[in-house]
C-alpha positions, 0 to 999 in steps of 0.5 A: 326081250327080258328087261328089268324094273326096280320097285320103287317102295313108298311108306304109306302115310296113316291117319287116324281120322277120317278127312275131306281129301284135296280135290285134285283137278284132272284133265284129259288130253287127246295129243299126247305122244308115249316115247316106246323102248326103241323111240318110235312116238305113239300118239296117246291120250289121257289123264293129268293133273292140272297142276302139271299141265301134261298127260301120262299113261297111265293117268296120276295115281289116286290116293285116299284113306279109309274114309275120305270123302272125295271130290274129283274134279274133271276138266275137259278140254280136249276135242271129244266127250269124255267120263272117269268111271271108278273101276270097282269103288263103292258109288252110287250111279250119279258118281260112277262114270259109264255114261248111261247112268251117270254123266257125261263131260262134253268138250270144254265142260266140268264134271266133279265125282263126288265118294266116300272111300268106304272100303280099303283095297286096289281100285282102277278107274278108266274111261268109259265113252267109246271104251275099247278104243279110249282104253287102248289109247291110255285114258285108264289109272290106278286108285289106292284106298289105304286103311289107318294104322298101317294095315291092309284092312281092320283086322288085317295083315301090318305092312311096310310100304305100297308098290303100285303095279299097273299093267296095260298094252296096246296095239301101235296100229291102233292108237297111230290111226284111232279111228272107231270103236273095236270089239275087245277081241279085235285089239291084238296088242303088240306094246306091253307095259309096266307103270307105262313103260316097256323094254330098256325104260324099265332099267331107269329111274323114277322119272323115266328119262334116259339115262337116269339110274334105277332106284333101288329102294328096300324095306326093314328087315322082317316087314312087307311091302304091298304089291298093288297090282292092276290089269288095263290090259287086253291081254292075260297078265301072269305073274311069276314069283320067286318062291322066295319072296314069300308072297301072300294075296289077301286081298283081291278086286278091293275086299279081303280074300276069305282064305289068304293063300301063298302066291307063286303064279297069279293069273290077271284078267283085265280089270282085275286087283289083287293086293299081295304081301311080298317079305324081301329078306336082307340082300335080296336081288330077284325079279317077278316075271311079268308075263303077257298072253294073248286070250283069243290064241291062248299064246305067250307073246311077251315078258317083262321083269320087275326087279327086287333088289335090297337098297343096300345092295346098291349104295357104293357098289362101284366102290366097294374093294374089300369085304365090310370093315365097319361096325356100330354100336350101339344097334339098335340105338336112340340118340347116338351112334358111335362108328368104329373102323375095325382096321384102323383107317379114318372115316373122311366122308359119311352118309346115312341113307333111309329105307327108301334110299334118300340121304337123311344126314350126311358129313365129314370126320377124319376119324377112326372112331366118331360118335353121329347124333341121330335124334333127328332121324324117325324110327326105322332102318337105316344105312350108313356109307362111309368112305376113306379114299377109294375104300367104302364101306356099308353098314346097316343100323336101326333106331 
């Protein structure tokens, strides 16, 4: 099955000096149910916050700066013992979650692991008690460590925004009877997923309930979006990248490569982190194929896509009729904007949507020409969508 996921480009936050990050409190659960694309419940656990009160696979994404000294608080209630191990951070052992040499949070106990985000880059972190088994169950998430100023790492490449990409599997017979612990070799997964979902639920929207549509978001021409990539799966994870994208890894396993190098396919064993920068040029609609291999057979069993798509590609597509009849002067511009109709109709309702597809301003004018007060809006790209009657038109702008 061949099935879609839209990119959802979140602006990186940058700050410039270091801080004490808010401890969030995570929890584990052992009762939560994974809805798969044909509606079978399969039985997970996992991490959440308990500020939400559930699980997800895969567990919330963690975010730091450069930096941040880290407090991360882990409350177990759940009816076996359990750790955080931080898959590839900088920790001492105390803090490092494999039971042997760190600690261990028993049923109804407390733990917090305290670290200093020394280095940018991916990072996992998982469960290590009963590890093959807690794995494939869904106890594993994906930390960020961004640099300020918004660049990769000192001295690094400048970059848009961040695309988190978790890829994970399981095999269904598994997590309906968890029952012991299974060399790596025994799994044979028959689930494949992106961000915790497979097949159709990859075509909606950030929250992932039916029917919601795809988000489509984009970055300013020119700029690049950060594909965070991460490998929870017992399978190999092959990606295949359009040529046009232009993909750059410069980072892998959370440190810069000596050499960046051009990506067209990338092998991902599990474990494994790879920062790469990918340069969408305007009207870009793609897909990065996601592909799974089984490592004991080295046989191909699934694929997914992860779709690119340039947001205004999708703003008004259901009511576009004409070819683009709008213009905007000046661009780029500071305060004011002034919008023309070249065929002569009147504007009725107008939105201007950011790089990240949200309505920032929106109103009415029965105007051929208006004038829109943007002082308020931040520097970057951004769309306006005009209608007059069943007629809509698109145009882009900078400020």
């Amino acid at each position: 099955m061949r099935v879609f996921i839209t990119l959802l480009f979140v602006a990186s936050v940058f700050c410039v000096n270091a801080q004490i990050s808010p401890p969030p409190i995570f929890f584990t659960g052992m009762d939560g149910i994974l809805i798969s694309d044909d509606g079978m419940d399969i039985p997970i656990w996992g991490y959440g916050l308990s500020s939400d009160g559930y699980i997800t696979v895969p567990g919330p994404l963690l975010e730091y700066e450069t930096g941040d000294e880290v407090n991360l608080a882990f409350v177990n209630n759940s009816s076996e013992s359990h750790t955080i191990h931080l898959h590839g951070l900088d920790v001492d052992q105390a803090n490092d979650g494999v039971p042997t040499t760190s600690f261990i949070v028993m049923q109804d106990g407390i733990g917090t692991y305290s670290f200093t985000a020394s280095h940018p880059g991916t990072f996992l972190y998982h469960c290590h008690v009963t590890t093959t088994l807690h794995l494939t169950m869904g106890m594993y998430g994906m930390i960020l460590v961004r640099h300020p100023g918004g660049v990769l790492f000192e001295g690094g490449p400048s970059y848009y925004s961040d695309s988190p990409l978790m890829f994970s599997d399981l095999e269904i017979a598994t997590n309906l009877a968890p029952v012991q612990s299974y060399p790596f070799h025994d799994i044979r997964p028959d689930y494949f997923m992106v961000n915790g979902r497979s097949g159709s639920q990859l075509e909606t929207g950030s929250t992932g309930m039916p029917g919601e549509p795809g988000t489509i978001i984009s970055c300013p021409n020119g700029e690049s979006i950060a594909l965070r990539l991460g490998s929870m799966a017992y399978t190999l994870t092959k990606l295949i990248i359009p040529q046009e994208l232009e993909a750059i890894c410069y980072m892998s396993d959370g440190r810069p490569v000596p050499t960046p190098f051009g990506v067209e396919e990338l092998d991902i064993y599990p474990g494994e982190r790879f920062t790469i920068l990918i340069s969408p040029e305007a009207e870009y609609d793609g897909s990065i194929e996601v592909q799974s291999w089984d490592m004991v057979n080295r046989e191909f069993v699934h694929s997914n896509f992860v779709r690119i798509r340039d947001a205004a590609l999708n703003i008004g597509t259901t009511h576009m009729q004409s070819p683009l009849s709008l213009s905007i002067s000046p661009n780029p511009a500071h305060d004011f904007i002034t919008v023309n109709t070249n065929d002569g109709r009147s504007i009725e309702d107008w939105k201007i949507y950011n790089s990240s597809g949200k309505i920032v301003l929106e109103g009415q004018a029965d105007l051929h020409l208006m004038r829109i007060d943007i002082s308020s809006l931040e520097s970057g790209s951004y769309i306006l969508e005009s209608i007059n009657g069943h007629r809509q038109y698109n145009a882009r702008f900078i400020r």
